[in-house]
N, CA, C and O atoms as a Tripos MOL2 file, in Angstrom:
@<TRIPOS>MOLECULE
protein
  288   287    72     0     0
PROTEIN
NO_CHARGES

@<TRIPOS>ATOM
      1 N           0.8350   -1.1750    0.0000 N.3       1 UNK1
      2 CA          0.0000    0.0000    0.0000 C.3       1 UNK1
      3 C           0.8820    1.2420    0.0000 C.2       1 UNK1
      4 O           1.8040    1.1730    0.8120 O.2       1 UNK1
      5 N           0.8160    2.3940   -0.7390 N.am      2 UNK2
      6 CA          1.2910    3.7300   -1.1700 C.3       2 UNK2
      7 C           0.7090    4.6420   -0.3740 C.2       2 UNK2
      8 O          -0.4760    4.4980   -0.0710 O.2       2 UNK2
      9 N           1.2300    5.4050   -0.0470 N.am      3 UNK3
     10 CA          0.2850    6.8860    0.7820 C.3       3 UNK3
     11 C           0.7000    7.7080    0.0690 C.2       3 UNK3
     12 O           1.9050    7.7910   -0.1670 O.2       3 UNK3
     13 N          -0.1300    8.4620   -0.4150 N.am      4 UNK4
     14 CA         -0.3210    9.3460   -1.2100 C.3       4 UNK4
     15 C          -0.1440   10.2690   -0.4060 C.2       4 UNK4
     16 O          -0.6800   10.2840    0.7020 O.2       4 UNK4
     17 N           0.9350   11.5310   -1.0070 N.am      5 UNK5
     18 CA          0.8040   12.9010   -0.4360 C.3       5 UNK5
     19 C          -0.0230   14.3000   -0.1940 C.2       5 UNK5
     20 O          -0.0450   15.1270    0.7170 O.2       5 UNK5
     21 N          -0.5280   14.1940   -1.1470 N.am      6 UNK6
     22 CA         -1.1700   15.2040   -1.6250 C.3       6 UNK6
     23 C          -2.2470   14.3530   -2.7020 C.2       6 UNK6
     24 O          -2.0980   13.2180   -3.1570 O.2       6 UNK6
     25 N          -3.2670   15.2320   -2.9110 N.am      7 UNK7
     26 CA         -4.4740   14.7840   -3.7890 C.3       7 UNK7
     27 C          -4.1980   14.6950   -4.8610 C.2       7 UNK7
     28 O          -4.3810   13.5410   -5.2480 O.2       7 UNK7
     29 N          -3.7060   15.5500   -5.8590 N.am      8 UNK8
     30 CA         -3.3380   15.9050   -6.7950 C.3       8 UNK8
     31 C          -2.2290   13.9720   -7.0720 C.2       8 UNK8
     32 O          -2.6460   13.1510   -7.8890 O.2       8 UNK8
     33 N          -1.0220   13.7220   -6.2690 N.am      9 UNK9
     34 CA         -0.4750   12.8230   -6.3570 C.3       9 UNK9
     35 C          -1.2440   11.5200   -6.0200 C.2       9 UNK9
     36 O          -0.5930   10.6090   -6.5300 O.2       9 UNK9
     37 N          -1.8900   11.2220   -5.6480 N.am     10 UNK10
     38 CA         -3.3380   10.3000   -5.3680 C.3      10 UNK10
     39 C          -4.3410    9.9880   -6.4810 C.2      10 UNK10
     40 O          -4.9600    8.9290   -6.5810 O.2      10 UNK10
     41 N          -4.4290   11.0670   -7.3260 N.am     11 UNK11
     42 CA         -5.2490   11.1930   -8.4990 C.3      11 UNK11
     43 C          -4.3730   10.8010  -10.0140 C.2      11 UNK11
     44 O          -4.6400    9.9690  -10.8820 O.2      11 UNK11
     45 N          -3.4580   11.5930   -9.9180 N.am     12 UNK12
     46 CA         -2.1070   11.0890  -10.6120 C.3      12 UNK12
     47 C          -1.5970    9.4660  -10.4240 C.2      12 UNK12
     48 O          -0.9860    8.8860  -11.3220 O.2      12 UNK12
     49 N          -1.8750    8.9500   -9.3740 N.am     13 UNK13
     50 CA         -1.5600    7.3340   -9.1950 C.3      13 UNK13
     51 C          -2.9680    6.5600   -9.7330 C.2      13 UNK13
     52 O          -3.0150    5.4460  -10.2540 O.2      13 UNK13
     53 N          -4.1830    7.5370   -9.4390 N.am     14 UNK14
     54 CA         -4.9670    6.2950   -9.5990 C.3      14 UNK14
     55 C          -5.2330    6.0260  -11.4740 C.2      14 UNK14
     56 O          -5.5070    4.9890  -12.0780 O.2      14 UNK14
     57 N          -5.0140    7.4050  -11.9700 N.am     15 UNK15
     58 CA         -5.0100    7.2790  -13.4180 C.3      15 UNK15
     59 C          -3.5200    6.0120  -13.8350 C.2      15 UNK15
     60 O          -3.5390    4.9390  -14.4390 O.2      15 UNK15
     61 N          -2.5880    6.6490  -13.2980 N.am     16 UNK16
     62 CA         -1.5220    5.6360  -13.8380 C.3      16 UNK16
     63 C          -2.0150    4.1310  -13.6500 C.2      16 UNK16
     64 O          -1.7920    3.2650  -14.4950 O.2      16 UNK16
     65 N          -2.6510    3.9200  -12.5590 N.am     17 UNK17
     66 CA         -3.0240    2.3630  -11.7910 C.3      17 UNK17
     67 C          -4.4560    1.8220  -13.2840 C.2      17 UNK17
     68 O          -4.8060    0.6920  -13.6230 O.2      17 UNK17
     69 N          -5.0790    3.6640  -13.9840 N.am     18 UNK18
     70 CA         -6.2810    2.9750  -14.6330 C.3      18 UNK18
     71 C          -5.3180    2.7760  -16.1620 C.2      18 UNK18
     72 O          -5.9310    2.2850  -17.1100 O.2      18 UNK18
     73 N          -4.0390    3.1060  -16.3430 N.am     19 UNK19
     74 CA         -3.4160    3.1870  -17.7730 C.3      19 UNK19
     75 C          -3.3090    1.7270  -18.0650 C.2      19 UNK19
     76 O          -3.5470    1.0750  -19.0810 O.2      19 UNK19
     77 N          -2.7500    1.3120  -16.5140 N.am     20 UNK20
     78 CA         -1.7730   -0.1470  -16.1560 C.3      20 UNK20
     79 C          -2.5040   -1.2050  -16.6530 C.2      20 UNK20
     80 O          -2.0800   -1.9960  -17.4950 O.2      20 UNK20
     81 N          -3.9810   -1.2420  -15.9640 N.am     21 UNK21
     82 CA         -5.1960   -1.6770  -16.6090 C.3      21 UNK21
     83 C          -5.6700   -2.0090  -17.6560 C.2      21 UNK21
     84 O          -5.9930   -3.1640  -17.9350 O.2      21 UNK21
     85 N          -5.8010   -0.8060  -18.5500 N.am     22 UNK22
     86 CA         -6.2350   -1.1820  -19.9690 C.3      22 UNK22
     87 C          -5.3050   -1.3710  -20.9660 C.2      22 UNK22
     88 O          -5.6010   -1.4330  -22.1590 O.2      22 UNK22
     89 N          -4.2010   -1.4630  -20.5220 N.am     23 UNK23
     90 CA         -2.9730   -1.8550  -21.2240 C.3      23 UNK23
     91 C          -3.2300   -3.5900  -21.3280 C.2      23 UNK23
     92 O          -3.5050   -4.1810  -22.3720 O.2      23 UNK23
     93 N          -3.0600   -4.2450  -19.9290 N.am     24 UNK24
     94 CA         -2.9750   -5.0130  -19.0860 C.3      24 UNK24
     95 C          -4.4410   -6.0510  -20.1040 C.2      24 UNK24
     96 O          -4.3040   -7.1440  -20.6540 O.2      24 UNK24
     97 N          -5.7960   -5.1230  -20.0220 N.am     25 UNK25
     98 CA         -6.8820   -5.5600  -20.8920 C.3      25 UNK25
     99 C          -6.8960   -5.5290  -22.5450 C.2      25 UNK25
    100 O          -7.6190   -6.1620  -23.3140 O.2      25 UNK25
    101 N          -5.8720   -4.5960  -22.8190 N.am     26 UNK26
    102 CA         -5.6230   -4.7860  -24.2760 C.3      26 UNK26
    103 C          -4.8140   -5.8580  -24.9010 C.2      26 UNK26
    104 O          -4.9770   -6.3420  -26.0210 O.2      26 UNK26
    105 N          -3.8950   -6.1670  -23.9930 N.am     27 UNK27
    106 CA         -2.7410   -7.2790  -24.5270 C.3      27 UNK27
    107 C          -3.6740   -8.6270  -23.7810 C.2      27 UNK27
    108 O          -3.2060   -9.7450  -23.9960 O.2      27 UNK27
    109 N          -4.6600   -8.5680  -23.1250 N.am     28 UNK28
    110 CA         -5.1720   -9.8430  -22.8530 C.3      28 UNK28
    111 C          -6.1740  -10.1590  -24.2710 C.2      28 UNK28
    112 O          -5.9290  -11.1270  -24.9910 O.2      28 UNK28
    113 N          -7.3620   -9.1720  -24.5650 N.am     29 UNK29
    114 CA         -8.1150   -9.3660  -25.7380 C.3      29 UNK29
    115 C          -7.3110   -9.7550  -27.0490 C.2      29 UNK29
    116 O          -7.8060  -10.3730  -27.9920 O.2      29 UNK29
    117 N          -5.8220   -9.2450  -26.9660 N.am     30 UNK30
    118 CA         -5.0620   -9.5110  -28.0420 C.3      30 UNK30
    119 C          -4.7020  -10.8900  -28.5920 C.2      30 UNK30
    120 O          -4.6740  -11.3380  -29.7380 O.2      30 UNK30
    121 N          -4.2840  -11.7050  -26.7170 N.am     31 UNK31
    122 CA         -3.8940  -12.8690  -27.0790 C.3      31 UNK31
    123 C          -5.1230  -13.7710  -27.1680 C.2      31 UNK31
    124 O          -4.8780  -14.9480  -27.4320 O.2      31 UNK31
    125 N          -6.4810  -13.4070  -26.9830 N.am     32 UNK32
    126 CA         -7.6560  -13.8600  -27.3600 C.3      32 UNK32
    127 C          -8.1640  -14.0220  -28.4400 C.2      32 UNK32
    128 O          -9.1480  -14.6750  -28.7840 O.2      32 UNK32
    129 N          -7.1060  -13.0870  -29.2670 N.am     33 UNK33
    130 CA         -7.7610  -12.7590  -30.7830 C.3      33 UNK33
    131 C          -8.9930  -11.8360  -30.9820 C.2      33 UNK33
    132 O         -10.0550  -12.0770  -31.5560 O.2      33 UNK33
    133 N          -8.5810  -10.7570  -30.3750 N.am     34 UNK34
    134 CA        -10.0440   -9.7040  -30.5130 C.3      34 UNK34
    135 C          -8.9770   -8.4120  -30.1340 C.2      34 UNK34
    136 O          -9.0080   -7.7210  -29.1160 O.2      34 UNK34
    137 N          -8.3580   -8.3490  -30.8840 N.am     35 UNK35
    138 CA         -7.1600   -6.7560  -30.8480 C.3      35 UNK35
    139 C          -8.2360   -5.4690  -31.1640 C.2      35 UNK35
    140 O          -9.2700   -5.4150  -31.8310 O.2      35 UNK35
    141 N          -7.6260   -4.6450  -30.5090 N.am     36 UNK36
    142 CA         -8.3490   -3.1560  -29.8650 C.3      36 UNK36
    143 C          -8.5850   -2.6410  -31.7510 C.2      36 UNK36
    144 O          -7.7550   -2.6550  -32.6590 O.2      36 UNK36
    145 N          -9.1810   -2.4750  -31.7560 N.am     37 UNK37
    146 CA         -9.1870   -1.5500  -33.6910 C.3      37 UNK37
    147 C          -9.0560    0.0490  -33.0790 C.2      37 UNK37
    148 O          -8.7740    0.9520  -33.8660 O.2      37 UNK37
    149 N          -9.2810    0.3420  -31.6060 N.am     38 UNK38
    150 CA         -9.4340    1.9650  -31.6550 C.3      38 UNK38
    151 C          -8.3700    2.2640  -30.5320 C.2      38 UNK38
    152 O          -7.8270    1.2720  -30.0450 O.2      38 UNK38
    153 N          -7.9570    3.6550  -30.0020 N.am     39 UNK39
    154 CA         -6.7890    3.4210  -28.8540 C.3      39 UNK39
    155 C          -7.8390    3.9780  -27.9960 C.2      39 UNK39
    156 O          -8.7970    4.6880  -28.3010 O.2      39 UNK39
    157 N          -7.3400    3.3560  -26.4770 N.am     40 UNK40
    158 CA         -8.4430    3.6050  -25.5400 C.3      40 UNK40
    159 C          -8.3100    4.7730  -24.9230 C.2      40 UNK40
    160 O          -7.2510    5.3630  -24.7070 O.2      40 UNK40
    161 N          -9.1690    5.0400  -24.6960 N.am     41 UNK41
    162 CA         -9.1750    6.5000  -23.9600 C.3      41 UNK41
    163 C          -9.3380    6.9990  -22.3740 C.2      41 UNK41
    164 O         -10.5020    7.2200  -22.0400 O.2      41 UNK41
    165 N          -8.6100    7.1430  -21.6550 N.am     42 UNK42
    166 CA         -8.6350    7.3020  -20.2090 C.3      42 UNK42
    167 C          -9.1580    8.4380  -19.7200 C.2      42 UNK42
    168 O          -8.1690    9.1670  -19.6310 O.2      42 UNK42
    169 N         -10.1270    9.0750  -19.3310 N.am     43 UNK43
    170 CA        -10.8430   10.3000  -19.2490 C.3      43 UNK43
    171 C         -10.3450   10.5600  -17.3710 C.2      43 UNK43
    172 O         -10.1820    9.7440  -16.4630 O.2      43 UNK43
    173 N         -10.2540   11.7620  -17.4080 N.am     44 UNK44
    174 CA         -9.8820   12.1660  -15.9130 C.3      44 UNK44
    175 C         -10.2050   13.7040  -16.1590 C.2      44 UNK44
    176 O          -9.9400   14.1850  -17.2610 O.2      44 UNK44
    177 N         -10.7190   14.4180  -15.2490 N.am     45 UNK45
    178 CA        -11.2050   15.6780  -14.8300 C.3      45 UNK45
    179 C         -10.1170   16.2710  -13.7040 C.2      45 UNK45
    180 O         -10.3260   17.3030  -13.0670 O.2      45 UNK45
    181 N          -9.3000   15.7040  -13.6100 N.am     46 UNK46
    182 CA         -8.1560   16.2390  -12.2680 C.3      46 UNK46
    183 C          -7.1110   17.5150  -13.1210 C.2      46 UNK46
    184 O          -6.1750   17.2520  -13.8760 O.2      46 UNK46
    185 N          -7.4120   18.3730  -12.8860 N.am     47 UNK47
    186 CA         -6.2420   19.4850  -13.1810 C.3      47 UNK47
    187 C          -5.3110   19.6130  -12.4430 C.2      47 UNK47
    188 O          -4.3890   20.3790  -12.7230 O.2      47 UNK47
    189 N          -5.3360   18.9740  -11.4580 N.am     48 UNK48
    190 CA         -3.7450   18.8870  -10.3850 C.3      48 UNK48
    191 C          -3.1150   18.3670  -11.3720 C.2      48 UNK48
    192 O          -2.3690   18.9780  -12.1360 O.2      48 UNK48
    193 N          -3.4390   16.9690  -11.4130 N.am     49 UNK49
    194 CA         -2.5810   15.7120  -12.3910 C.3      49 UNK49
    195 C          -2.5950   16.2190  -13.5900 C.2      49 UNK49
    196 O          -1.5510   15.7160  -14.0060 O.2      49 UNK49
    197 N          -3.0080   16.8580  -14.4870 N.am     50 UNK50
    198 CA         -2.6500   17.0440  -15.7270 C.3      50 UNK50
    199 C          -1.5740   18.7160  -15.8550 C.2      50 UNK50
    200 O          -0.7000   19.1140  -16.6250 O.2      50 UNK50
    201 N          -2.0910   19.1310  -14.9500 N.am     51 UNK51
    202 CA         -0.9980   20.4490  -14.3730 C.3      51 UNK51
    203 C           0.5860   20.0100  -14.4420 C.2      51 UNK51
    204 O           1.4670   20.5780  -15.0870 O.2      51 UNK51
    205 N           0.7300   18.6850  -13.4920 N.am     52 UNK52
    206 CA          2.0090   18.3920  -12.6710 C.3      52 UNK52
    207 C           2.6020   17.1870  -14.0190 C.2      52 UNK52
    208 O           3.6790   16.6080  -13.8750 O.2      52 UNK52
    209 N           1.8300   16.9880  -15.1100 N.am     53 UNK53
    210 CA          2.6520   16.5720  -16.6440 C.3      53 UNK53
    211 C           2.8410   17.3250  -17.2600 C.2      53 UNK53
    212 O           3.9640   17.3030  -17.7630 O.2      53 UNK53
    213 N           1.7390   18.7070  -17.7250 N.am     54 UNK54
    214 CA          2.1660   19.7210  -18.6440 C.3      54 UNK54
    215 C           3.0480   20.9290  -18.2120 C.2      54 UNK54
    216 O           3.8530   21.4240  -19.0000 O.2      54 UNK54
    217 N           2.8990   21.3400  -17.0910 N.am     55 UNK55
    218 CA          3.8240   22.4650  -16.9110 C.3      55 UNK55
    219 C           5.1330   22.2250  -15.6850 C.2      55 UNK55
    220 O           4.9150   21.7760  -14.5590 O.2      55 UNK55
    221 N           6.5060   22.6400  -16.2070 N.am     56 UNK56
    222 CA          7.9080   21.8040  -15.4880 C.3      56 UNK56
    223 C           7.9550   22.5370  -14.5580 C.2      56 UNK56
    224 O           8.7480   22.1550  -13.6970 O.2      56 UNK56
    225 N           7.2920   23.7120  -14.2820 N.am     57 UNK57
    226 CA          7.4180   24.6040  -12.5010 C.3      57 UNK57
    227 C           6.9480   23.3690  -11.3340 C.2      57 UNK57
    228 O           7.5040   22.9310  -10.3270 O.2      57 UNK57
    229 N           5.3790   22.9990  -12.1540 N.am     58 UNK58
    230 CA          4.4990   21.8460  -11.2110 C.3      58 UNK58
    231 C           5.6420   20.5940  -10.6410 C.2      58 UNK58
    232 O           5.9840   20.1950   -9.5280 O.2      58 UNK58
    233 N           6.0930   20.1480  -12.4420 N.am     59 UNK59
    234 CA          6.9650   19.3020  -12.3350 C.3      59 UNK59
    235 C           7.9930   19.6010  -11.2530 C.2      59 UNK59
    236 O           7.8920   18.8520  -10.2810 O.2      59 UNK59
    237 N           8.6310   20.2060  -11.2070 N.am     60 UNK60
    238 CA          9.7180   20.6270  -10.1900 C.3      60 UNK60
    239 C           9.3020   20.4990   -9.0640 C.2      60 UNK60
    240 O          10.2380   20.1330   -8.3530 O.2      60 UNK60
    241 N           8.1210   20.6350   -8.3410 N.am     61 UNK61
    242 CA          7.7780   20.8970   -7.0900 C.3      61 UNK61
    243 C           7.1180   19.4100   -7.3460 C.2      61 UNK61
    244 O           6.0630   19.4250   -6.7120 O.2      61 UNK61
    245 N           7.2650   18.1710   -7.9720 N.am     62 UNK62
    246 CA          6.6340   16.8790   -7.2450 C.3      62 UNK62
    247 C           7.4740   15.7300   -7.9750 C.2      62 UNK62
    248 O           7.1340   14.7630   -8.6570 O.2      62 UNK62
    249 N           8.6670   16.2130   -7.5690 N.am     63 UNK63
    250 CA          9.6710   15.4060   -7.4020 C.3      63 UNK63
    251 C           9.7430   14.5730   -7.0030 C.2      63 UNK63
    252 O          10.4340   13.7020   -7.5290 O.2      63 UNK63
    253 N           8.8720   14.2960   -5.4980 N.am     64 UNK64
    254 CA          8.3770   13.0840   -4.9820 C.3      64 UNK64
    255 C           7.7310   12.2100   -5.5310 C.2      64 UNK64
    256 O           7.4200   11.3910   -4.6670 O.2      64 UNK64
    257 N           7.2640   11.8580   -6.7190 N.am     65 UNK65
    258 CA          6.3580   11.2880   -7.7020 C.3      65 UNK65
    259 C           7.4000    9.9630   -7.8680 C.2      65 UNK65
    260 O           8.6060   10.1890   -7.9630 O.2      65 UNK65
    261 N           6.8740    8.5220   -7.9030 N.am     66 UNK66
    262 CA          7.2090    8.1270   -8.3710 C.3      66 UNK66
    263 C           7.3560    7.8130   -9.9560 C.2      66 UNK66
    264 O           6.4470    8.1380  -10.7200 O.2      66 UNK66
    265 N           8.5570    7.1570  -10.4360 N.am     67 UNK67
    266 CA          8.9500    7.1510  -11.4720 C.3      67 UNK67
    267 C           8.1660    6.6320  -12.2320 C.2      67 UNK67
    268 O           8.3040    6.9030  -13.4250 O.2      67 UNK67
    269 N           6.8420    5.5150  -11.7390 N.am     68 UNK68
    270 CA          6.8040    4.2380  -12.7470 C.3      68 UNK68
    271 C           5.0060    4.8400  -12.8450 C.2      68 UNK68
    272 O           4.0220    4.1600  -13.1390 O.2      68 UNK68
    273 N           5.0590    6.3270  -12.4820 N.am     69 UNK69
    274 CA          3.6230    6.7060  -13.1470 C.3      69 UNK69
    275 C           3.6910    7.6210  -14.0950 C.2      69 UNK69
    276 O           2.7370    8.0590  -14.7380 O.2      69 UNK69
    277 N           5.1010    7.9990  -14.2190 N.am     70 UNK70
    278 CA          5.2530    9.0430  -15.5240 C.3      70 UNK70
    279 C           5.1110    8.5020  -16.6220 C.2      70 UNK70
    280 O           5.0560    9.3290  -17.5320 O.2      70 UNK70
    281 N           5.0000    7.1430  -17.0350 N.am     71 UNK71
    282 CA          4.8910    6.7740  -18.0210 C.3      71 UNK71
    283 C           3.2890    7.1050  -18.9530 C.2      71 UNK71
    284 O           3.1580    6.8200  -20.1430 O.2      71 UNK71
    285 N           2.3080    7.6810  -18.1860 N.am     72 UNK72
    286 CA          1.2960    7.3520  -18.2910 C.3      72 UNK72
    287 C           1.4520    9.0040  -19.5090 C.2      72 UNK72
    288 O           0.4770    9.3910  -20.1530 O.2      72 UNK72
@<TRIPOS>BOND
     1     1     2 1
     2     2     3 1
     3     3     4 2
     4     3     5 am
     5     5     6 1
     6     6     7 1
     7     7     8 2
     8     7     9 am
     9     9    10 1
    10    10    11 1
    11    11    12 2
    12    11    13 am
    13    13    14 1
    14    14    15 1
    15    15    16 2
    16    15    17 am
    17    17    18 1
    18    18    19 1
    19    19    20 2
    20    19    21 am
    21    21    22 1
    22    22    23 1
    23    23    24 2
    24    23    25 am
    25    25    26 1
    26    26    27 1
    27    27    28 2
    28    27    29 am
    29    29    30 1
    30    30    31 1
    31    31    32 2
    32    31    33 am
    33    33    34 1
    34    34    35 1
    35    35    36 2
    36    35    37 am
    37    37    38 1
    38    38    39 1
    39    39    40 2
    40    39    41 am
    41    41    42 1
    42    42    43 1
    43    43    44 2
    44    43    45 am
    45    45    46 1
    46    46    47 1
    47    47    48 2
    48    47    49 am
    49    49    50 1
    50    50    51 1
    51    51    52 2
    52    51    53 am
    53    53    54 1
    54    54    55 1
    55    55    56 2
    56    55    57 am
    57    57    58 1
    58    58    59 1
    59    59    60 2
    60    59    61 am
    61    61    62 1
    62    62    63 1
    63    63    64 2
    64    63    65 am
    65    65    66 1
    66    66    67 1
    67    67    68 2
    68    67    69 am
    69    69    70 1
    70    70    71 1
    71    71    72 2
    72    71    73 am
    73    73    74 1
    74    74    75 1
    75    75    76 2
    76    75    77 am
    77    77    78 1
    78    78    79 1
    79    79    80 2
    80    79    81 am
    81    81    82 1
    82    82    83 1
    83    83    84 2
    84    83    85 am
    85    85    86 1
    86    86    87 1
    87    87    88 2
    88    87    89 am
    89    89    90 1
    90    90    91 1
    91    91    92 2
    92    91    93 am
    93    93    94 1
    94    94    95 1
    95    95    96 2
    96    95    97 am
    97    97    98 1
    98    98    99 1
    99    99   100 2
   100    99   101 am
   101   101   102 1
   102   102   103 1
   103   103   104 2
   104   103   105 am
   105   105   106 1
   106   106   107 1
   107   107   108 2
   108   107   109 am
   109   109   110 1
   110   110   111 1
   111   111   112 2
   112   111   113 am
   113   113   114 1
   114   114   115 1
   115   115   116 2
   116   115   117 am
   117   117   118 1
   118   118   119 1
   119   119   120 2
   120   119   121 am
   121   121   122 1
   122   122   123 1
   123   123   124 2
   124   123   125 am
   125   125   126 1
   126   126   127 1
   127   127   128 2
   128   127   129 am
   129   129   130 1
   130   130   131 1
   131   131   132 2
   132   131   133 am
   133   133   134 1
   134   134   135 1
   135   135   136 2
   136   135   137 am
   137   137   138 1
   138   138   139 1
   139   139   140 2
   140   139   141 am
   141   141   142 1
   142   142   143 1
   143   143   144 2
   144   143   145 am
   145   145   146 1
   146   146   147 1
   147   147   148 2
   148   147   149 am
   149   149   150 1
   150   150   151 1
   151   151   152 2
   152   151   153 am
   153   153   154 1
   154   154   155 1
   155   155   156 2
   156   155   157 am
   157   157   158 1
   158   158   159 1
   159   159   160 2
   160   159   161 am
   161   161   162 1
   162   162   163 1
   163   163   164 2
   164   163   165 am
   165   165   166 1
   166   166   167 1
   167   167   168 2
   168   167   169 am
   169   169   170 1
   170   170   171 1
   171   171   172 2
   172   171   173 am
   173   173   174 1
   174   174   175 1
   175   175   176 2
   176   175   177 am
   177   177   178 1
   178   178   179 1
   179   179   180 2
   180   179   181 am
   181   181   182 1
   182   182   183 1
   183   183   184 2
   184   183   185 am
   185   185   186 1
   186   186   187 1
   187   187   188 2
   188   187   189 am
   189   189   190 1
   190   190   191 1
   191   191   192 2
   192   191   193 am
   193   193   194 1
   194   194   195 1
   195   195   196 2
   196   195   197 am
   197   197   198 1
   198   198   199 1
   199   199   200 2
   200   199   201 am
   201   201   202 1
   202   202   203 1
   203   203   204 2
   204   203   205 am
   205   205   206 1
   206   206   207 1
   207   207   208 2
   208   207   209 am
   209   209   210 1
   210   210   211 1
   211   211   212 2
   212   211   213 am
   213   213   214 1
   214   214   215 1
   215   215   216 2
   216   215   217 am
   217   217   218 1
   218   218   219 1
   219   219   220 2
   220   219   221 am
   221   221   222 1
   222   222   223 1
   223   223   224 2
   224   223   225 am
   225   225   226 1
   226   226   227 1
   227   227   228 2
   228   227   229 am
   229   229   230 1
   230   230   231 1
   231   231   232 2
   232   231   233 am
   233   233   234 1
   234   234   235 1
   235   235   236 2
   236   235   237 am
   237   237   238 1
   238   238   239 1
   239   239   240 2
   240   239   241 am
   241   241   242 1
   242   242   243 1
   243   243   244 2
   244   243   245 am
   245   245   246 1
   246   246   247 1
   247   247   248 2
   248   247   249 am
   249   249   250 1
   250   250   251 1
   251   251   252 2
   252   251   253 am
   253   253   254 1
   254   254   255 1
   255   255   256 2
   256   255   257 am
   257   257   258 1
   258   258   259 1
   259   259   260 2
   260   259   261 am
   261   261   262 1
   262   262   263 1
   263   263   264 2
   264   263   265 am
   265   265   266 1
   266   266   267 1
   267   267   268 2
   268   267   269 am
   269   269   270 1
   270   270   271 1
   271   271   272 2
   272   271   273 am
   273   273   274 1
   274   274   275 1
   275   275   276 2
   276   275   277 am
   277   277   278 1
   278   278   279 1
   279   279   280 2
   280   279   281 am
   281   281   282 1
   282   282   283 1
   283   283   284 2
   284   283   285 am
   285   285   286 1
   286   286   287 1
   287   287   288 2
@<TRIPOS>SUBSTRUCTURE
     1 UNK1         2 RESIDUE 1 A UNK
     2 UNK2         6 RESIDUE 1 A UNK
     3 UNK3        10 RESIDUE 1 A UNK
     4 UNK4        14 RESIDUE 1 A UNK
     5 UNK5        18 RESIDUE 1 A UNK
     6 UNK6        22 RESIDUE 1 A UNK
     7 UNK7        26 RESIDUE 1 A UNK
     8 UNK8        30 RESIDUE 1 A UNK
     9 UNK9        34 RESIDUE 1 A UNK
    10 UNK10       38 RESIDUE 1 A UNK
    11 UNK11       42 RESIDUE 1 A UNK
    12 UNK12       46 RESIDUE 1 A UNK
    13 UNK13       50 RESIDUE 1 A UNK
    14 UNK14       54 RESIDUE 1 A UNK
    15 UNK15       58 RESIDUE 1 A UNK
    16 UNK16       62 RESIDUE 1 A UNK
    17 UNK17       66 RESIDUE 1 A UNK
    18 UNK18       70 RESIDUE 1 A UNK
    19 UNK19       74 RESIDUE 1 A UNK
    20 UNK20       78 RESIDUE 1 A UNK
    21 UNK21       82 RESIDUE 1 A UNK
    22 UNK22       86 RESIDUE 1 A UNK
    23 UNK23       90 RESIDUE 1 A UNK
    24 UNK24       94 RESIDUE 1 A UNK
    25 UNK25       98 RESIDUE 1 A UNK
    26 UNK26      102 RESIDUE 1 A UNK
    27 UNK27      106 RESIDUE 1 A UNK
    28 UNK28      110 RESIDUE 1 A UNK
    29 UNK29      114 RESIDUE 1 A UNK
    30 UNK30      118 RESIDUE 1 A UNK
    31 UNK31      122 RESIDUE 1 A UNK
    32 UNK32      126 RESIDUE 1 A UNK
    33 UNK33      130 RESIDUE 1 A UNK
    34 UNK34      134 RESIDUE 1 A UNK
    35 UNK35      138 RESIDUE 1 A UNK
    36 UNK36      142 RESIDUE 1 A UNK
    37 UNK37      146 RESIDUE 1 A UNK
    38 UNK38      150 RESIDUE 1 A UNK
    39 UNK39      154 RESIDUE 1 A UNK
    40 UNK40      158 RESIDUE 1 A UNK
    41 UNK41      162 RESIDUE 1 A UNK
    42 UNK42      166 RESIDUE 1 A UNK
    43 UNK43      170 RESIDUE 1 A UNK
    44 UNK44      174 RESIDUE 1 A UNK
    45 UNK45      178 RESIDUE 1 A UNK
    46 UNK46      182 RESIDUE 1 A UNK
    47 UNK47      186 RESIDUE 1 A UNK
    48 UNK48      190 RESIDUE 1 A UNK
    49 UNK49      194 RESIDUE 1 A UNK
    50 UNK50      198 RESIDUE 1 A UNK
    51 UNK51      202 RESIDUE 1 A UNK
    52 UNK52      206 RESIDUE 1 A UNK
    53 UNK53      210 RESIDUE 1 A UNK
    54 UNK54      214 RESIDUE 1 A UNK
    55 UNK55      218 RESIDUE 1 A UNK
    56 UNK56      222 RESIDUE 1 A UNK
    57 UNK57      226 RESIDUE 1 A UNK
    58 UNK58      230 RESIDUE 1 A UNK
    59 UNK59      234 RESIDUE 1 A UNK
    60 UNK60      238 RESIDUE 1 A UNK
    61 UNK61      242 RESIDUE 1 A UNK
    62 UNK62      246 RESIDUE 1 A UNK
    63 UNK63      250 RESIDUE 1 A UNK
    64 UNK64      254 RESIDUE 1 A UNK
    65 UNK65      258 RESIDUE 1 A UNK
    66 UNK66      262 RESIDUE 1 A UNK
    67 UNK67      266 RESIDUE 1 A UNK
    68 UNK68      270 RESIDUE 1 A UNK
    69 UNK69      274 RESIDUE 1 A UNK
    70 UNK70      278 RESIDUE 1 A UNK
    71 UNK71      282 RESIDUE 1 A UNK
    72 UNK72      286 RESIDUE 1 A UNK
């Protein structure tokens, strides 16, 4: 279990945790033989979390972030 610091970093994990997911559900339908025809779309309303990817001031100040949600 993770403790989240701040909301903004909480919201930012749970999107990364929903990327992990439909990744996770795409390469399963794949090896099923039913591959994605469209790319999926992850919808989130959090402007913390999309703040602290688009602008490097945010970035700078959440340094504490782990590494393995920037991928998202």
């Amino acid at each position: 279990m993770v403790v989240a610091r701040s909301v903004g970093e909480a919201e930012h994990k749970a999107i990364a945790q929903g990327v992990t997911e439909i990744r996770w559900l795409k390469s399963l339908f794949s090896e099923l033989g039913y591959p994605c025809a469209h790319v999926p779309i992850l919808w989130s309303d959090n402007l913390t979390a999309k703040s602290i990817v688009e602008n490097l001031v945010f970035h700078a100040r959440a340094k504490h972030l782990e590494i393995d949600i920037h991928f998202v």
